[in-house]
N, C-alpha and C positions, 0 to 999 in steps of 0.2 A: 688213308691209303689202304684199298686193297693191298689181301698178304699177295695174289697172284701179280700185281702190279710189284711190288717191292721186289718180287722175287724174279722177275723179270731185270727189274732195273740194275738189283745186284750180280745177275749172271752177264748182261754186259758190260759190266764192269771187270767182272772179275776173267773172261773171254777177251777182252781187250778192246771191244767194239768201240768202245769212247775214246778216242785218241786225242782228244784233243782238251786241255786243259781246263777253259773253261765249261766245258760239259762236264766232265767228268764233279767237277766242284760245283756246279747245277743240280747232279744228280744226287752226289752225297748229299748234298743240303736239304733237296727232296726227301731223301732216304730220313733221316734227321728228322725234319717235322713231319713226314708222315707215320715213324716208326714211332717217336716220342722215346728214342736213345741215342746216347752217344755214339753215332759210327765212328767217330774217329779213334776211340777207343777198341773197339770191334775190329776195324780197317784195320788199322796200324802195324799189327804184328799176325794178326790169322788170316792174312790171304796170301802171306809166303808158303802157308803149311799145305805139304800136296792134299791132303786129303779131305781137306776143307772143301767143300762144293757150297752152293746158293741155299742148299735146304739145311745144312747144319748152321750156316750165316745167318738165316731166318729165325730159326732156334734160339740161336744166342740174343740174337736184338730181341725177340718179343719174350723171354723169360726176363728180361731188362726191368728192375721196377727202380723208380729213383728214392731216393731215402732223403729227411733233412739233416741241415749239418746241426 
């Protein structure tokens, strides 16, 4: 996935354009295998904070590296 693609997808999500349930869980799953991170991790708690926008959300998923256990 394109970053301009992700970063599209994250800003209607985070705009509210996906209203509907299963899109929205479409799109994160997108987000997910195209990012190759955790959004739900990401999602879960930084998209209450006002100051959070689509490019600092971009930020944080692609500095994402996964580690073994």
């Amino acid at each position: 996935m394109i970053r301009d693609e992700a970063m599209r997808l994250v800003q209607h999500l985070m705009d509210g354009r996906i209203t509907v349930e299963s899109e929205a869980a479409a799109t994160l799953g997108a987000l997910k295998t195209g990012l190759v991170c955790p959004t739900s991790a990401t999602t879960s708690t930084e998209t209450s904070i006002p100051e959070l926008n689509a490019e600092k959300f971009m930020a944080r998923a692609l500095a994402y590296e996964p580690f073994a256990l």
